[in-house]
C-alpha atoms as an extended CHARMM CRD file, in Angstrom:
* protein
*
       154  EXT
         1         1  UNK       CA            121.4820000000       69.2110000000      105.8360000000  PROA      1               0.0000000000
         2         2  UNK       CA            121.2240000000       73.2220000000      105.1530000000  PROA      2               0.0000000000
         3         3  UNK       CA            119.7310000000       74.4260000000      102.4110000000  PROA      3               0.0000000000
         4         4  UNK       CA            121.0370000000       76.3690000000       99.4280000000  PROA      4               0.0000000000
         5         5  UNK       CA            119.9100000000       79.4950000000      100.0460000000  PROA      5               0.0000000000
         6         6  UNK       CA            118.3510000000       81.6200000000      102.5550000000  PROA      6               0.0000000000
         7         7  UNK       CA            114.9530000000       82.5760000000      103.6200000000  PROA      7               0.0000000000
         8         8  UNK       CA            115.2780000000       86.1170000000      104.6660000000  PROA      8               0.0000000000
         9         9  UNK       CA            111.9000000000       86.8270000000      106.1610000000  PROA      9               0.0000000000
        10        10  UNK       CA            108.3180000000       87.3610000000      104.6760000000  PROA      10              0.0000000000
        11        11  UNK       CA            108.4980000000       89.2080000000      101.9140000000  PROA      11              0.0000000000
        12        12  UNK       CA            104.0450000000       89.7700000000      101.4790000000  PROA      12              0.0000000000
        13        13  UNK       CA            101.2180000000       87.8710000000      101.9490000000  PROA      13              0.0000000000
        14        14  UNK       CA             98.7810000000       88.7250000000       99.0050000000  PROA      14              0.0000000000
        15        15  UNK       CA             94.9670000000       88.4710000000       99.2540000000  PROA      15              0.0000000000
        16        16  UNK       CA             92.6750000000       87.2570000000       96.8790000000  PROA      16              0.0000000000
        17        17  UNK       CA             89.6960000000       89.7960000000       97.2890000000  PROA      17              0.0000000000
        18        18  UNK       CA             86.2340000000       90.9940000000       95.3340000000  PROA      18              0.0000000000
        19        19  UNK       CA             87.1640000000       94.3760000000       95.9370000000  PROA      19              0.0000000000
        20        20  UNK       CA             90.9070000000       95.7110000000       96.5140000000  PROA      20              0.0000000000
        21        21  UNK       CA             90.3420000000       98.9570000000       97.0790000000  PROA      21              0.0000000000
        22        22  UNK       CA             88.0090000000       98.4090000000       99.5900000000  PROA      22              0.0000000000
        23        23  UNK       CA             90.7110000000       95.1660000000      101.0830000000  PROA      23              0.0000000000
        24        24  UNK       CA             93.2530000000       97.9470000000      100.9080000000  PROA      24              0.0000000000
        25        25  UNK       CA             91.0850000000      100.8190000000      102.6030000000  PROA      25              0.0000000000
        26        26  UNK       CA             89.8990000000       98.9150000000      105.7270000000  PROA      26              0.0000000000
        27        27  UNK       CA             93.2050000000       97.8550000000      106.4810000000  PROA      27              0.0000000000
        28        28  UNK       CA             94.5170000000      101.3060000000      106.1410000000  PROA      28              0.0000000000
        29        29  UNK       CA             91.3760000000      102.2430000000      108.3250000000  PROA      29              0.0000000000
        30        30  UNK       CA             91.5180000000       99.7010000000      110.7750000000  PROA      30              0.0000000000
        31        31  UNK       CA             94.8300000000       98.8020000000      111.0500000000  PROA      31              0.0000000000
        32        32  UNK       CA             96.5730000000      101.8250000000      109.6900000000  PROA      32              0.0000000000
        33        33  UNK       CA             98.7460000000       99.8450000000      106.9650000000  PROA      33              0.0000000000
        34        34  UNK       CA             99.5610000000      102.7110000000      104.7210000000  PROA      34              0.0000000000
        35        35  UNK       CA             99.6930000000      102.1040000000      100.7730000000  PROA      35              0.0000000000
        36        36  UNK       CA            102.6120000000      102.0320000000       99.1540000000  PROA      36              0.0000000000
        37        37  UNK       CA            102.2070000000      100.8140000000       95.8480000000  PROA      37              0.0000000000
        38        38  UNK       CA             99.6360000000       99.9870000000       92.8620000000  PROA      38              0.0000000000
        39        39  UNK       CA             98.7090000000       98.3040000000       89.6290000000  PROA      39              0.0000000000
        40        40  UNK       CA             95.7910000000       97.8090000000       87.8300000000  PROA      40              0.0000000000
        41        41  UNK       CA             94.0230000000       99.9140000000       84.8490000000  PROA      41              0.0000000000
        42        42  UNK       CA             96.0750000000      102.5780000000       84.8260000000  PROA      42              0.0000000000
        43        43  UNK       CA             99.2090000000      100.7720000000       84.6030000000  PROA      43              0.0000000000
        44        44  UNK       CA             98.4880000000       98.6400000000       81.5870000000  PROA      44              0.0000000000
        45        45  UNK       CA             97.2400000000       95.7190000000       83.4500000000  PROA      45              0.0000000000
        46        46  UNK       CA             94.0890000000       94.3530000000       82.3670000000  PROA      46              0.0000000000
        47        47  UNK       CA             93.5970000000       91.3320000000       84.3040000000  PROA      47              0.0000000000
        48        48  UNK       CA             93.8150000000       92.3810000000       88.0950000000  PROA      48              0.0000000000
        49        49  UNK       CA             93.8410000000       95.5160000000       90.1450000000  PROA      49              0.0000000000
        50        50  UNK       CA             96.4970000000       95.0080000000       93.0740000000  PROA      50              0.0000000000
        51        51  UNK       CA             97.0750000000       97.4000000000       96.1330000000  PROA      51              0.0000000000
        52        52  UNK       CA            100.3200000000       97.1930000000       98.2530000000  PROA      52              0.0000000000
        53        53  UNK       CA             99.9080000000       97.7500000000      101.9420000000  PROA      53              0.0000000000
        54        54  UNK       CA            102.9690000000       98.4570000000      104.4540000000  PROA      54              0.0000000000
        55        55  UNK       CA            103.5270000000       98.6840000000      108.4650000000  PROA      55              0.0000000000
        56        56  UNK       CA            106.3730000000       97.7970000000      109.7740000000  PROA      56              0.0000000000
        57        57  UNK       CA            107.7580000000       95.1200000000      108.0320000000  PROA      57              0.0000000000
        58        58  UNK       CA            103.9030000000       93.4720000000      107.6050000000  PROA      58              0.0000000000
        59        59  UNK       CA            103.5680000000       93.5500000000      103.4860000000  PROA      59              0.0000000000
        60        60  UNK       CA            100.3110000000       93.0860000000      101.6680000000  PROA      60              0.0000000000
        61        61  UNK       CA             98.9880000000       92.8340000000       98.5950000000  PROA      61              0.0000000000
        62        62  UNK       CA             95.3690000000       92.8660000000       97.9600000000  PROA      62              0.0000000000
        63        63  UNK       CA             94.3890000000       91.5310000000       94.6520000000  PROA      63              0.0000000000
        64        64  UNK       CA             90.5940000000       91.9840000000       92.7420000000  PROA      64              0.0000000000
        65        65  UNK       CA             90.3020000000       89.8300000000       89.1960000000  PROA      65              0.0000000000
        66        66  UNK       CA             88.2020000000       92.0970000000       86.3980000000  PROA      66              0.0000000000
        67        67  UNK       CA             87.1850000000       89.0310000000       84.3670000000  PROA      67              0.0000000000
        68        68  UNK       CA             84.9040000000       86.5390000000       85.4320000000  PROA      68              0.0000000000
        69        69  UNK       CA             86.2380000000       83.7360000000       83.8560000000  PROA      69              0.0000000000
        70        70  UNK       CA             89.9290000000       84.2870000000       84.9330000000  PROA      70              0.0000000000
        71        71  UNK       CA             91.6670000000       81.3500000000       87.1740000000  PROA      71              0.0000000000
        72        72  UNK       CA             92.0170000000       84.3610000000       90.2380000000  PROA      72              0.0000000000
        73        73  UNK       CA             88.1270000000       84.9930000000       90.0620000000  PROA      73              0.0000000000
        74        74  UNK       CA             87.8360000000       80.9340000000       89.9630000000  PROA      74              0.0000000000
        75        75  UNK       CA             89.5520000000       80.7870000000       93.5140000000  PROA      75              0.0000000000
        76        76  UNK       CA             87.5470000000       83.2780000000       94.4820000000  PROA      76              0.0000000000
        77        77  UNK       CA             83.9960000000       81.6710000000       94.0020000000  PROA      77              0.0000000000
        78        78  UNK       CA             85.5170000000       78.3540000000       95.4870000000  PROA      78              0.0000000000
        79        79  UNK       CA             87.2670000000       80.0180000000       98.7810000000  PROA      79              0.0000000000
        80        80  UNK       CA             86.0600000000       83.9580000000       99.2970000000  PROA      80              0.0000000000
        81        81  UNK       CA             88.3730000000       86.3820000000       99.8660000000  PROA      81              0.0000000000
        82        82  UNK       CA             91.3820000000       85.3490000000      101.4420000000  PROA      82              0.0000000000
        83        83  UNK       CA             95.2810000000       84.4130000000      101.3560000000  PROA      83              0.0000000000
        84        84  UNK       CA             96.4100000000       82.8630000000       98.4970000000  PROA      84              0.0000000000
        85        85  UNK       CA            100.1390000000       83.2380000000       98.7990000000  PROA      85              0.0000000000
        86        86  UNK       CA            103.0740000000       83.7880000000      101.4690000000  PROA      86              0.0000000000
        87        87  UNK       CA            105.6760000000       84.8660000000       99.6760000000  PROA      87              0.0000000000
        88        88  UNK       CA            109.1600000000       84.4980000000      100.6070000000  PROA      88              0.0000000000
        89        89  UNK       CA            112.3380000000       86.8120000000      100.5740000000  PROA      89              0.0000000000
        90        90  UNK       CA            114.9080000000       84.6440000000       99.6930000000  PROA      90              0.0000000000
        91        91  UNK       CA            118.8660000000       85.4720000000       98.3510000000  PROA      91              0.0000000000
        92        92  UNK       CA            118.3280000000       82.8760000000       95.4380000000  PROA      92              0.0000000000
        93        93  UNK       CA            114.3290000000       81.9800000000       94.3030000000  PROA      93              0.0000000000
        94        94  UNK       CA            116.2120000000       79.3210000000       91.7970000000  PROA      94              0.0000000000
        95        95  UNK       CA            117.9370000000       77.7310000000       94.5040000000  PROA      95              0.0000000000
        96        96  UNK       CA            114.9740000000       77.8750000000       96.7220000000  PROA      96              0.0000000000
        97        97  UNK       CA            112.6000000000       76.5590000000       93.7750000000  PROA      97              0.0000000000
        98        98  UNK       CA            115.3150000000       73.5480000000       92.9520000000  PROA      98              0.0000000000
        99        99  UNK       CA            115.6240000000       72.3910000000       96.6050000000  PROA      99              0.0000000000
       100       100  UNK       CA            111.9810000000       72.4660000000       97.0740000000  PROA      100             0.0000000000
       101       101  UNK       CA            110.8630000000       71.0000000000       94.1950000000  PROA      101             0.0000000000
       102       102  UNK       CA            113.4790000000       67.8780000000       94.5850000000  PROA      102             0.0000000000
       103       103  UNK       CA            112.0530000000       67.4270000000       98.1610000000  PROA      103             0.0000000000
       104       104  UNK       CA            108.9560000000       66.8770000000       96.7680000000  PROA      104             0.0000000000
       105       105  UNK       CA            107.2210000000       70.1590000000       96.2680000000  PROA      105             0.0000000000
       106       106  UNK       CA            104.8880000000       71.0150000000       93.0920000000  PROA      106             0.0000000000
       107       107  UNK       CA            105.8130000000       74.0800000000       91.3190000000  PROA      107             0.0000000000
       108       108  UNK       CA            103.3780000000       76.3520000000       90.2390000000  PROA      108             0.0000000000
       109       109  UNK       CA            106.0740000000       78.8500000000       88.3740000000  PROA      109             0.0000000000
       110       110  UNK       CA            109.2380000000       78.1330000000       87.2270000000  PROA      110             0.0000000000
       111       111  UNK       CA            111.9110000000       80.6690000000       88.0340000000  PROA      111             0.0000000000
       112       112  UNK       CA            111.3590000000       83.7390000000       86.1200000000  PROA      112             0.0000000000
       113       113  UNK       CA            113.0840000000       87.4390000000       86.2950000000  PROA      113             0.0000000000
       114       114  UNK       CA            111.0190000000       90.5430000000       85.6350000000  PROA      114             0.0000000000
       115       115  UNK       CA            112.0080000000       93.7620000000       84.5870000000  PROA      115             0.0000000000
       116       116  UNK       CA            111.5270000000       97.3730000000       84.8640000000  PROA      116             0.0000000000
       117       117  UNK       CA            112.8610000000      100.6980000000       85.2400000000  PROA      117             0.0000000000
       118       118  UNK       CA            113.8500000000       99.8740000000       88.7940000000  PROA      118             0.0000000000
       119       119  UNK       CA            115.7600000000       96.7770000000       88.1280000000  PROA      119             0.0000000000
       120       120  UNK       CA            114.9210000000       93.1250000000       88.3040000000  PROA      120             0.0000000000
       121       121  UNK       CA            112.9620000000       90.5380000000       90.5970000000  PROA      121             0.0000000000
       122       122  UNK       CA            113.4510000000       87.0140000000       90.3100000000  PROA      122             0.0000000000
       123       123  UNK       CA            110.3990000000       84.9120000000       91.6060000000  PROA      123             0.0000000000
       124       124  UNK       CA            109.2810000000       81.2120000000       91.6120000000  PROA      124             0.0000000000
       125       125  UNK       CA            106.6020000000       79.3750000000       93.2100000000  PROA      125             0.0000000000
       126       126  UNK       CA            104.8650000000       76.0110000000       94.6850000000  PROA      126             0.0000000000
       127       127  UNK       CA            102.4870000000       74.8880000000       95.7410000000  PROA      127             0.0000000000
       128       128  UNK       CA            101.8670000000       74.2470000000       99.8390000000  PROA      128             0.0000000000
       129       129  UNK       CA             98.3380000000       73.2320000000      101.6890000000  PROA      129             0.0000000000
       130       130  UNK       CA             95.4330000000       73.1240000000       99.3590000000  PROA      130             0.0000000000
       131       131  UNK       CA             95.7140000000       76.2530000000       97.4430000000  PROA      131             0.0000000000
       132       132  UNK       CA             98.4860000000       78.3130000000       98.8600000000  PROA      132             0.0000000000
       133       133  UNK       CA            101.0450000000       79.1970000000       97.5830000000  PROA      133             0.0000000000
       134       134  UNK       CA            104.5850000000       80.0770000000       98.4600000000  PROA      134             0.0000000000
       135       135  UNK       CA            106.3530000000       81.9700000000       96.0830000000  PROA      135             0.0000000000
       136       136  UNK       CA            110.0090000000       82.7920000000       96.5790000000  PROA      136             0.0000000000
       137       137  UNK       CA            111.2360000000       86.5410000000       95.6200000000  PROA      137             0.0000000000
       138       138  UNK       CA            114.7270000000       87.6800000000       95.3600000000  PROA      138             0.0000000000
       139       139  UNK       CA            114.8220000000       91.6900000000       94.6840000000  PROA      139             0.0000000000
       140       140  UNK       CA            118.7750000000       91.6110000000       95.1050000000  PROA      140             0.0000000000
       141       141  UNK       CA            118.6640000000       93.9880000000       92.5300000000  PROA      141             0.0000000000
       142       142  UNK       CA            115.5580000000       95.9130000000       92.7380000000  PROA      142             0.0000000000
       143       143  UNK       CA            114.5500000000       99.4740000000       93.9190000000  PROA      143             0.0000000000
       144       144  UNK       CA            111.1230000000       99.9640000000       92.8820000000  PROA      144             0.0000000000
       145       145  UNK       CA            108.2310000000      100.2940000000       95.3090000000  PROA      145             0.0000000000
       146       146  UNK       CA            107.1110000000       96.5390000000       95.2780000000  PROA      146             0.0000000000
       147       147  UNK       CA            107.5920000000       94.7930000000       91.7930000000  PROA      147             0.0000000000
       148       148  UNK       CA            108.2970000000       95.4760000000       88.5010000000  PROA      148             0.0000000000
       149       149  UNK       CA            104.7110000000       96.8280000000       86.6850000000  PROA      149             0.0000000000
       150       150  UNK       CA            103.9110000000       98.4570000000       90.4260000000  PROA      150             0.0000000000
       151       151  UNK       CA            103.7690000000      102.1490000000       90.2480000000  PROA      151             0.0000000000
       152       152  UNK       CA            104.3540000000      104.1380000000       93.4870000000  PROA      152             0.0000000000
       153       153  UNK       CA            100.3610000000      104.2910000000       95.7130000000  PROA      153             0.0000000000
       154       154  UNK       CA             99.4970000000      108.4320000000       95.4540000000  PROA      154             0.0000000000
């Protein structure tokens, strides 16, 4: 039996790090991923700083908590830095969340569209191997430089 929508390819793998600019500079360094988009502070976001990284079509997002008592910097003391999601590019993340999550998968979000000037991104997640996560993202009708509350890296 197919299922109801299509996977597409990766769409990012996102990091949970201690530092993300320092994630995001080695692999620039090292690797010579070059940034492509941002948020943190300076965007209104007071929870995480996040650092888009591109080659190719290898996507990813390194991610630093500020408070010590949020769930990211939780996974952090229990694991270290290191992948907490592989994200999917998918033509429907409702459809992929429904067929998953019948089969037997545990959600960790519920379908949910975000907005901004760009357009919109749909995204859902579950939960995989011990604390990974895929999340499914359909940007069928987004132009921005990752996802809505990213500003373009400079």
């Amino acid at each position: 039996m197919s299922a109801p929508f299509q996977i597409f390819g990766t769409d990012h793998v996102r990091f949970i790090v201690g530092n993300a600019k320092q994630a995001a500079h080695y692999y620039q360094t090292v690797f010579g991923f070059e940034p492509v988009a941002y948020r943190g502070l300076e965007t209104g976001d007071r929870e995480k700083a996040a650092y888009v990284l591109q080659q190719n079509k290898i996507r990813f997002v390194f991610t630093a908590p500020y408070k010590a008592n949020s769930p990211m910097n939780v996974h952090l003391m229990l694991h270290g830095d290191g992948v907490r999601d592989v994200a999917f590019w998918v033509d429907d993340a409702r459809a992929a969340w429904e067929y998953t999550t019948s089969r037997g998968a545990i959600s960790h979000m519920e379908p949910r569209t975000f907005e901004d000037e760009y357009g919109s991104v749909t995204l859902a997640s579950i939960h995989t191997y011990g604390d990974t996560l895929h999340t499914f993202v359909e940007r069928n009708n987004y132009d921005g430089p990752f996802l809505p509350g990213f500003v373009p890296y400079k």
